[in-house]
C-alpha positions as CSV (number, residue, x, y, z in Angstrom):
1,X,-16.2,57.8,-17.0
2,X,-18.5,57.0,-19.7
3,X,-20.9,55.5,-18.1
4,X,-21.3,58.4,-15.5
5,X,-22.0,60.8,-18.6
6,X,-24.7,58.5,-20.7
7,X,-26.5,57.8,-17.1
8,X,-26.7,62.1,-16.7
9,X,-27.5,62.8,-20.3
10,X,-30.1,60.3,-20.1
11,X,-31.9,62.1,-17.2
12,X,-32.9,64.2,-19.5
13,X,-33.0,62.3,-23.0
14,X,-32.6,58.8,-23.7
15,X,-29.8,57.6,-26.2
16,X,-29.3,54.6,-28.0
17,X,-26.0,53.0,-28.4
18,X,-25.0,54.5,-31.1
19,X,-26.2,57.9,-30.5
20,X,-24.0,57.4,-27.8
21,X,-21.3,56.0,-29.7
22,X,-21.4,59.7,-31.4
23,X,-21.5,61.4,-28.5
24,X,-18.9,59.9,-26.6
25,X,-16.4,60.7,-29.7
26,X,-16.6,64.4,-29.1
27,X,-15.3,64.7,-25.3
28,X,-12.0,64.1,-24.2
29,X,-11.0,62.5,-20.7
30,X,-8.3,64.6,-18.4
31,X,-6.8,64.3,-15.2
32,X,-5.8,67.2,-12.9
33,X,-4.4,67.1,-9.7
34,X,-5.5,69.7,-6.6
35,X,-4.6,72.9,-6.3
36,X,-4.2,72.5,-10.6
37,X,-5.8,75.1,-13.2
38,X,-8.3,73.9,-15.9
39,X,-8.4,77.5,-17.0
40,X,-6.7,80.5,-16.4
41,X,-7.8,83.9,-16.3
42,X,-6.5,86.2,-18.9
43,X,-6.0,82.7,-21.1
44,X,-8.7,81.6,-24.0
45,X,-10.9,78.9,-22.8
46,X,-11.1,75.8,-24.6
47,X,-13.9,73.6,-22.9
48,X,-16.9,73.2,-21.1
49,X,-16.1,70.3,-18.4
50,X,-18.2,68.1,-16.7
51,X,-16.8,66.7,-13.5
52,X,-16.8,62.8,-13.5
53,X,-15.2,62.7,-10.0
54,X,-13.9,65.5,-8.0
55,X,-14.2,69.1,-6.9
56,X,-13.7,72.4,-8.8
57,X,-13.9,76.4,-7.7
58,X,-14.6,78.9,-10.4
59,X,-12.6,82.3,-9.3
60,X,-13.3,85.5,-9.6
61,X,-10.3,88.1,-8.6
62,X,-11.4,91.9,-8.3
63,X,-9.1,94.8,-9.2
64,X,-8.1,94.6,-5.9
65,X,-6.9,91.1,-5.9
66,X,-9.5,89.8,-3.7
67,X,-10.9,86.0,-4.5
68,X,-14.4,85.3,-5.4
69,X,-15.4,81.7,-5.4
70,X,-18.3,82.4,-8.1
71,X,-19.5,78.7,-7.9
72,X,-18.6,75.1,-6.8
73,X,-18.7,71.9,-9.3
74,X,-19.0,67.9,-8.1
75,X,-19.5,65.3,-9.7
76,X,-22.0,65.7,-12.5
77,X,-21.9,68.8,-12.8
78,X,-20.8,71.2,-15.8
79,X,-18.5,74.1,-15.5
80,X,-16.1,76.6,-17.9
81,X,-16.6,80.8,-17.9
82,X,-19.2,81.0,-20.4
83,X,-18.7,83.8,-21.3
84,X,-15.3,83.3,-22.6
85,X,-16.4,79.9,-23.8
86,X,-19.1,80.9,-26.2
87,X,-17.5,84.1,-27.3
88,X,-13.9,82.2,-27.6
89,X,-12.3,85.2,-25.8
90,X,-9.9,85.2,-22.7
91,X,-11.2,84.2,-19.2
92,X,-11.8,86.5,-16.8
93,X,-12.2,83.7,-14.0
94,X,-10.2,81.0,-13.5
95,X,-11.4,77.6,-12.8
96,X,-9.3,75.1,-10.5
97,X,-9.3,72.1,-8.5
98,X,-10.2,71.9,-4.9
99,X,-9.6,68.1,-5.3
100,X,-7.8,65.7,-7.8
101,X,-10.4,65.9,-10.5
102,X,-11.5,63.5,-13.3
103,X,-13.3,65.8,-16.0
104,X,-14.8,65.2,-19.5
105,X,-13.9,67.9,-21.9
106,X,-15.7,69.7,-24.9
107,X,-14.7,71.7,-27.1
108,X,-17.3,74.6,-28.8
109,X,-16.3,73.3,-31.8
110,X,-17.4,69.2,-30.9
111,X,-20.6,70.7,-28.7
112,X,-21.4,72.7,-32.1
113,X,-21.1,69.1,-34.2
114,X,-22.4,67.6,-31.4
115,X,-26.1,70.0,-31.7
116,X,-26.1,69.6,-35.3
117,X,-25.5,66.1,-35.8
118,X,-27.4,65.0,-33.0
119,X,-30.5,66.8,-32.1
120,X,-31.7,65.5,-28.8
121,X,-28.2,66.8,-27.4
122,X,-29.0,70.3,-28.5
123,X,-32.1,69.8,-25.8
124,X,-30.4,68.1,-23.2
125,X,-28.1,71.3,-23.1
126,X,-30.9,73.6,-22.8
127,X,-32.7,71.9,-20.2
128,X,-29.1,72.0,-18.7
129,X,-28.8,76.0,-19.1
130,X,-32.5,76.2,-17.9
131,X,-31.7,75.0,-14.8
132,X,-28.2,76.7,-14.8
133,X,-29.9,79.8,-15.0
134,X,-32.4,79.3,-12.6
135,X,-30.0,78.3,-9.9
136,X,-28.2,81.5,-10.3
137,X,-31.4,83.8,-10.2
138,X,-31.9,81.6,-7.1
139,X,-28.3,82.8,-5.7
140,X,-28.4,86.6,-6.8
141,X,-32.1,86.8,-4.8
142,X,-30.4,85.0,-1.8
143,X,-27.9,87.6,-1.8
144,X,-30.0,90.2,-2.0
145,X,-32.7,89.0,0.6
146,X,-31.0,87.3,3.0
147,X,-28.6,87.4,5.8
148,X,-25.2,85.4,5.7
149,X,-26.7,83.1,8.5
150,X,-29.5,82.2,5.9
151,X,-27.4,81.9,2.9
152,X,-25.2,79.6,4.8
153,X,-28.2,77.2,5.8
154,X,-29.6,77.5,2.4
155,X,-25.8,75.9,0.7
156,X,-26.4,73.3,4.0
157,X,-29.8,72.0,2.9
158,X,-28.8,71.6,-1.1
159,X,-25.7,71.2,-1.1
160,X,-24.9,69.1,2.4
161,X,-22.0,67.1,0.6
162,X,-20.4,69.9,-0.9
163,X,-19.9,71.5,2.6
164,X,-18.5,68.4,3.8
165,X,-16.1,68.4,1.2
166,X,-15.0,72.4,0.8
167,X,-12.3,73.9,3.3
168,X,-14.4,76.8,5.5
169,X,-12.2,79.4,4.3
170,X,-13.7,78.5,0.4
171,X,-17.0,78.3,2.1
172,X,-16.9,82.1,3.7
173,X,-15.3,83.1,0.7
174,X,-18.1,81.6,-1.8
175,X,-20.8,83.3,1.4
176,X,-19.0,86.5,1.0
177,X,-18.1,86.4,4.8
178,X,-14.8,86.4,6.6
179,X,-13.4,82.8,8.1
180,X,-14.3,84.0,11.4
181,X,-18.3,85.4,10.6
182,X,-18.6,81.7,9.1
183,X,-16.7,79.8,12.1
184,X,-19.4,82.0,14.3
185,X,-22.2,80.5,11.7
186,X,-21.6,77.3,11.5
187,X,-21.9,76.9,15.4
């Protein structure tokens, strides 16, 4: 597990042992099986996960009570509702697991120690948000520009092993298409 997190942090900045000693002191290792909540809408949210092995959804429900799959996250990748996380208020998604998941967990508090006491992190994290935010401007133009055909071959051509991995009915769901319009799709 720890080796899977120095090897992505160091994509971006290198650490030495003990920087990595430091950072490694402020994340805590859990285990949740499929089908099980890492947060719950309506609840506070008390990390920012990254996924050592595993899938997650991040859920939306409308007043209605329909589902929104709002995003996916695999392996190495970092997920929580920000909002809730950075304001320390209660979630309005809820995040849970496709698969049994292994995730790392921090706490605002530990990322906060972890920025001041440790400067290089505090730049790793905005390269991460960078690109965070760029993939969802990249997702809000999709949806805007292009048909459900193209947005499906778009998640098909970045994201080829997380369709592999994600029952169709969470794939039309995170398309914002019936089970049928994506069975009709994917052919």
């Amino acid at each position: 597990m720890q080796h899977q997190l120095r090897a992505h942090i160091e994509k971006i900045v290198p650490l030495s042992d003990e920087e990595f000693d430091f950072v490694r002191a402020h994340f805590t290792a859990k285990k949740f099986k499929k089908h099980q909540y890492l947060i719950q809408e309506g609840y506070p949210v008390k990390y920012h996960h990254f996924v050592v092995s595993g899938l997650l959804k991040l859920v939306y429900t409308d007043d209605s009570g329909k589902q929104h799959i709002v995003a996916f996250a695999m392996e190495d990748w970092w997920e929580t509702d920000f909002h809730a996380y950075y304001t320390q208020t209660n979630a309005t998604m809820s995040l849970e697991c496709v698969e049994e998941t292994e995730v790392l967990c921090l706490s605002l508090d530990d990322y906060r120690k972890l920025c001041d006491g440790l400067p290089k992190m505090e730049r790793f994290f905005l390269e991460k948000s960078h690109w965070g935010f760029i993939g969802v401007q990249r997702r809000i133009i999709s949806w805007l520009t292009s048909s459900a055909k193209e947005r499906y071959e778009q998640l098909l051509a970045k994201y080829p092993q997380l369709v592999q991995r994600v029952p169709k009915s969470l794939l039309a769901a995170y398309l914002g298409v019936s089970r049928e319009t994506l069975s009709r799709l994917s052919r």
